[in-house]
C-alpha positions in Angstrom: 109.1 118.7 61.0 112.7 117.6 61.3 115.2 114.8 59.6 116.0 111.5 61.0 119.1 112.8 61.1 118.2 116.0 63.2 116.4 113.5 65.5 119.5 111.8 66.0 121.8 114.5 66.3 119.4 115.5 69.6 119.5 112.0 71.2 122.9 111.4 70.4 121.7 107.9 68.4 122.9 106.4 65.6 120.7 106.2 62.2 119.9 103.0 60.1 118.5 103.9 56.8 118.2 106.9 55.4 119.4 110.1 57.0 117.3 112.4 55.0 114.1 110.8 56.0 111.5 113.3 57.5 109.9 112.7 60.3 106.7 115.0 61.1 104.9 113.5 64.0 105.5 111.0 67.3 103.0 108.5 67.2 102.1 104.8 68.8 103.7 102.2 66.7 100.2 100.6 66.0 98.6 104.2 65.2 101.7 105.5 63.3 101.0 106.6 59.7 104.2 107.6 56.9 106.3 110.6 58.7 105.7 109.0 61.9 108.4 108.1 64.2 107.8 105.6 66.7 108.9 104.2 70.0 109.6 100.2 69.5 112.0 99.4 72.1 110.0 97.1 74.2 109.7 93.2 73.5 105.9 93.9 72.4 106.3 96.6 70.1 109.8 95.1 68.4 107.3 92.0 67.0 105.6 94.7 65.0 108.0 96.6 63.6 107.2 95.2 59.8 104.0 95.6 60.0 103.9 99.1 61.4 103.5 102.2 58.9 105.8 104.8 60.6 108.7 105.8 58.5 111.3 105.2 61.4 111.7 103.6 65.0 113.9 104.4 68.2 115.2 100.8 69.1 118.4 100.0 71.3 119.6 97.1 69.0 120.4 97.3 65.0 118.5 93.6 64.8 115.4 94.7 66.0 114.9 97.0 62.7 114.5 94.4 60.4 116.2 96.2 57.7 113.1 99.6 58.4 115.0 102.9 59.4 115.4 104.2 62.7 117.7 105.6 65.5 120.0 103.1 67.9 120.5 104.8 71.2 122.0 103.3 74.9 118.8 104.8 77.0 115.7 104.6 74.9 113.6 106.6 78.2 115.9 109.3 77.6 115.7 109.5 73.8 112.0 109.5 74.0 111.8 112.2 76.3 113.8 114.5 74.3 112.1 113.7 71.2 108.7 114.5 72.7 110.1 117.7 74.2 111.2 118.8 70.4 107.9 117.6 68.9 105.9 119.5 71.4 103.6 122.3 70.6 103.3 124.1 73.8 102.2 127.4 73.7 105.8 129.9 75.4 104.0 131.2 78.4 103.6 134.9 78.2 103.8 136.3 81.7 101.4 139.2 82.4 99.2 140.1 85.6 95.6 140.4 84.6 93.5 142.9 85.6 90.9 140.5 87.0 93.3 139.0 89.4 93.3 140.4 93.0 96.5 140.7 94.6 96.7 142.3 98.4 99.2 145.5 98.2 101.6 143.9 100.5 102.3 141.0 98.0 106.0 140.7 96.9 106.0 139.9 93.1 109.2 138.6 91.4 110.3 140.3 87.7 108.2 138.8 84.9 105.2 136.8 87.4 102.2 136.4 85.4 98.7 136.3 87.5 95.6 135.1 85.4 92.1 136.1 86.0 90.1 135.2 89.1 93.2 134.6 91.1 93.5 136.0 94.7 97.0 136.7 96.0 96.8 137.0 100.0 98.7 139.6 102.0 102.3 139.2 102.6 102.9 136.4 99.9 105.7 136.2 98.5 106.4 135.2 94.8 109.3 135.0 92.8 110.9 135.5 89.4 109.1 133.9 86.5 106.2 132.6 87.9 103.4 131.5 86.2 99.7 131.5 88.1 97.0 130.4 86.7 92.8 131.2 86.4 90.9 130.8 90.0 93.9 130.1 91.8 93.4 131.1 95.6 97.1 131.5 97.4 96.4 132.6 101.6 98.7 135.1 103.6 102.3 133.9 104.0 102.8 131.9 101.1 105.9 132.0 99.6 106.7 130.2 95.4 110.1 130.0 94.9 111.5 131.1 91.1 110.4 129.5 87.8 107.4 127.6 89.7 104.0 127.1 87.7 100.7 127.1 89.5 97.9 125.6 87.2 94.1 126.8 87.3 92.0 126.5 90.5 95.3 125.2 93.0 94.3 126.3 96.8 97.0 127.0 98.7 96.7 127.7 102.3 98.3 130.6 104.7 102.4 129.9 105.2 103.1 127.2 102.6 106.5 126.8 101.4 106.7 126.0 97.7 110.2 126.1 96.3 111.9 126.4 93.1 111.2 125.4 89.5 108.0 123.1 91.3 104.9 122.2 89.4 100.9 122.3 90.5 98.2 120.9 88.7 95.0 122.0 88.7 92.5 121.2 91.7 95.1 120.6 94.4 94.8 121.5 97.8 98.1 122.3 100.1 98.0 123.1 103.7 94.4 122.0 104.9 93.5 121.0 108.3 94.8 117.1 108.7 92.3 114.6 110.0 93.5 114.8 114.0 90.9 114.1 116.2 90.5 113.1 120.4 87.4 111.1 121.1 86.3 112.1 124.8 82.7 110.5 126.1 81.5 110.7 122.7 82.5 114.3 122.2 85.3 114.6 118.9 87.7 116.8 120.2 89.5 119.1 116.9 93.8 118.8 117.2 94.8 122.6 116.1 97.0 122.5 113.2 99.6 125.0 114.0 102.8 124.2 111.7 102.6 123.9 107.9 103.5 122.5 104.2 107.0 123.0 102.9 107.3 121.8 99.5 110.8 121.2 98.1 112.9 122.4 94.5 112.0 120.8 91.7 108.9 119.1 92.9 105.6 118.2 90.4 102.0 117.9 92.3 99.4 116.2 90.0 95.7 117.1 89.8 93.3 116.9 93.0 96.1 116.4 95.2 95.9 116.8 99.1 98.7 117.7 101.3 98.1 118.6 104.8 99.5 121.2 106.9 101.3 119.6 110.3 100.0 119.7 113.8 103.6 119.8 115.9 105.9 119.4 113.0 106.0 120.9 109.1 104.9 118.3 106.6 107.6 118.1 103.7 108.2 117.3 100.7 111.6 116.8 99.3 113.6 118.4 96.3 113.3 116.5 93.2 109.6 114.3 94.4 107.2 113.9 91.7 103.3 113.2 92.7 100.9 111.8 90.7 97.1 112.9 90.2 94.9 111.9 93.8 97.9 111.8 96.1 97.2 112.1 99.6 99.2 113.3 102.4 98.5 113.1 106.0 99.7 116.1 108.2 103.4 115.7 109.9 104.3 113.3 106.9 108.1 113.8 105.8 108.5 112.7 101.8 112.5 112.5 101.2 113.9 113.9 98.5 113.3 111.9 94.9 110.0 109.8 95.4 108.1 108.9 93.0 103.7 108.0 94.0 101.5 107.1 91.5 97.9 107.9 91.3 95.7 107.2 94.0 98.6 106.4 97.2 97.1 107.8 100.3 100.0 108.4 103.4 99.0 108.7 106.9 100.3 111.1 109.4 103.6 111.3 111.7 105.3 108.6 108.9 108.3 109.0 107.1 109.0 107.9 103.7 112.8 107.3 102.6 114.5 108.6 99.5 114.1 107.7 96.3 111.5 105.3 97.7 108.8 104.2 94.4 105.0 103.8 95.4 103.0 102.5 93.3 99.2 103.2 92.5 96.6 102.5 95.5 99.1 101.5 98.0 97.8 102.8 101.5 100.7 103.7 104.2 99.5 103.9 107.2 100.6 106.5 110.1 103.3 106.4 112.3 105.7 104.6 110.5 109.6 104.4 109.7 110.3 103.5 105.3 113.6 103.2 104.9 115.6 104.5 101.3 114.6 103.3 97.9 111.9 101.0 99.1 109.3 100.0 96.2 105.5 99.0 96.3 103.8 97.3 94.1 100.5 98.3 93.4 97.8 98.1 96.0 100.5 97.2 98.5 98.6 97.9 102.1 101.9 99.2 104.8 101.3 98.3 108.0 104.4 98.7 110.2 108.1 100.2 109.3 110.0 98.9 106.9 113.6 98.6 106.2 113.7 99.7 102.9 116.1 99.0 99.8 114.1 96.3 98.2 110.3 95.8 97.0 107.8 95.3 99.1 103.8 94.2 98.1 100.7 92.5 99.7 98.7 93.1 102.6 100.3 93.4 105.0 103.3 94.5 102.9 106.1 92.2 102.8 109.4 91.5 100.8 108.4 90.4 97.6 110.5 87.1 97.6 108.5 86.4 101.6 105.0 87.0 99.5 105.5 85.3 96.5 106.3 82.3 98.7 103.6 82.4 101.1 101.2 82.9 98.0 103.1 79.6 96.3 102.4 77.8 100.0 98.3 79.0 99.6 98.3 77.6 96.0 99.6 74.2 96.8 97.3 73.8 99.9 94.3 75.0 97.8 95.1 72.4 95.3 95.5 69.9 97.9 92.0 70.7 99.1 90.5 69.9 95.8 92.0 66.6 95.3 91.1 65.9 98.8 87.7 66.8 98.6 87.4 64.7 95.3 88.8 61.7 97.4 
């Protein structure tokens, strides 16, 4: 439970109404009850600010309160983030090694790891300060978890991964596994040996059911700062510069190279063997078929520059209209 003014005070916002308000929950603006705050920045949610019931709103312009209370700030993403973070019950994790956990005497543990139950820590890994493993998790010989990492429940991670500092694993993700390399001799599928592995950057979040692949002549990598939504796949050999974002379901082949700060969104297939340059974006579904400069958006199948597809679709319209009138001729 805090005041509007508390609120404001942590997002650095200005107040409209009254200061003294309190605010005891977050909630959607259409949801929102008395005591709510709510988020009602965005064109669709401004329209029903009167009619909503929460007691206050984060907005970035005075006008869009129509005389309710609220907060004013410059980046509303920003505000919202830190009001979520002070609303949030999470339980403090209490670090403690159970005694149903298996860890191999040659394991190097950092000060305050915790280990939960069902968890098998291979020989020789090597885990440091703060850690947090969860239930079922399975971590092979070699591995090595950087400081202040957190490894959720049932995470498989294979013999000499790198995971660095302050990274995040969901649940049911798999790092280092055998990529899909095959010769095809006769009829006979000949298995490429994997030999090199997965090296996973700072400050890096994994979602749920995630597969990376361990490389075959080169590390596969994934830069500091890269965030990963739930059913990522990545192919062995791929290199993931530092600060990308990939939404749910974007699957990457092997040997390519993805720019920095590069956005993918959902479904988007990259195939292997290609170049994207920096801060390239993909719409959803986007299907990559060749290297790509980068710096701009990209969507369609093949992927092209947005401006190049939205004109070749504008070019299929006319001509399908054309057809019709044609065909009623």
């Amino acid at each position: 439970m805090f005041t509007l003014k508390q609120i404001a005070f942590e997002v650095q916002g200005a107040i409209v109404g009254d200061s003294s308000t309190t605010i005891t929950s977050v909630d959607d603006i259409e949801e929102a009850e008395v005591g709510s705050i709510s988020f009602a920045f965005l064109p669709k949610y401004k329209k029903i600010i009167k009619s909503s019931n929460a007691s206050a709103f984060i907005v970035t312009n005075k006008e869009d309160l129509n005389d309710c209370s609220g907060i004013i700030v410059d980046n509303p993403y920003l505000a919202m983030i830190k009001i979520l973070e002070l609303f949030s019950k999470k339980i403090p994790i209490k670090n403690k090694l159970d005694t149903n956990a298996s860890i191999s005497a040659s394991a190097c543990l950092g000060e305050n790891v915790g280990i939960s139950a069902f968890s098998v820590i291979g020989d020789n890994v090597n885990i440091g300060d703060n850690v947090n493993i969860g239930s079922g998790v399975k971590i092979n010989e070699g591995v090595i978890i950087g400081a202040n990492s957190v490894i959720k429940d049932n995470v498989v991670i294979y013999d000499n991964v790198e995971v660095g500092k302050h990274a995040l694993i969901h649940s049911g993700t798999v790092i280092g596994s055998d990529g899909f390399g095959f010769t095809t001799i006769e009829k006979t599928h000949h298995k490429i040996p994997h030999i090199k592995s997965v090296i996973v950057g700072d400050f890096v979040e994994i979602g749920s059911t995630c597969t990376i692949d361990r490389g075959s002549v080169k590390n596969t990598k994934i830069g500091d700062h890269c965030k990963l939504d739930n059913q990522v796949h990545i192919a062995h050999n791929v290199i993931v510069e530092e600060g990308c974002l990939m939404a749910a379901g974007v699957f990457v082949g092997g040997s390519t190279t993805i720019g920095a700060y590069s956005m993918v969104a959902g479904k988007t297939d990259i195939g292997p063997h290609i170049i994207i340059g920096k801060e390239s974006i993909f719409a959803a579904r986007s299907c990559v078929l060749k290297s790509l400069e980068g710096g701009q958006m990209y969507a369609g199948n093949p992927a092209r520059p947005i401006k190049e597809k939205q004109e070749r679709d504008a070019v299929f319209t006319k001509l399908k209209l054309l057809e019709k009138r044609l065909k009623k001729q």
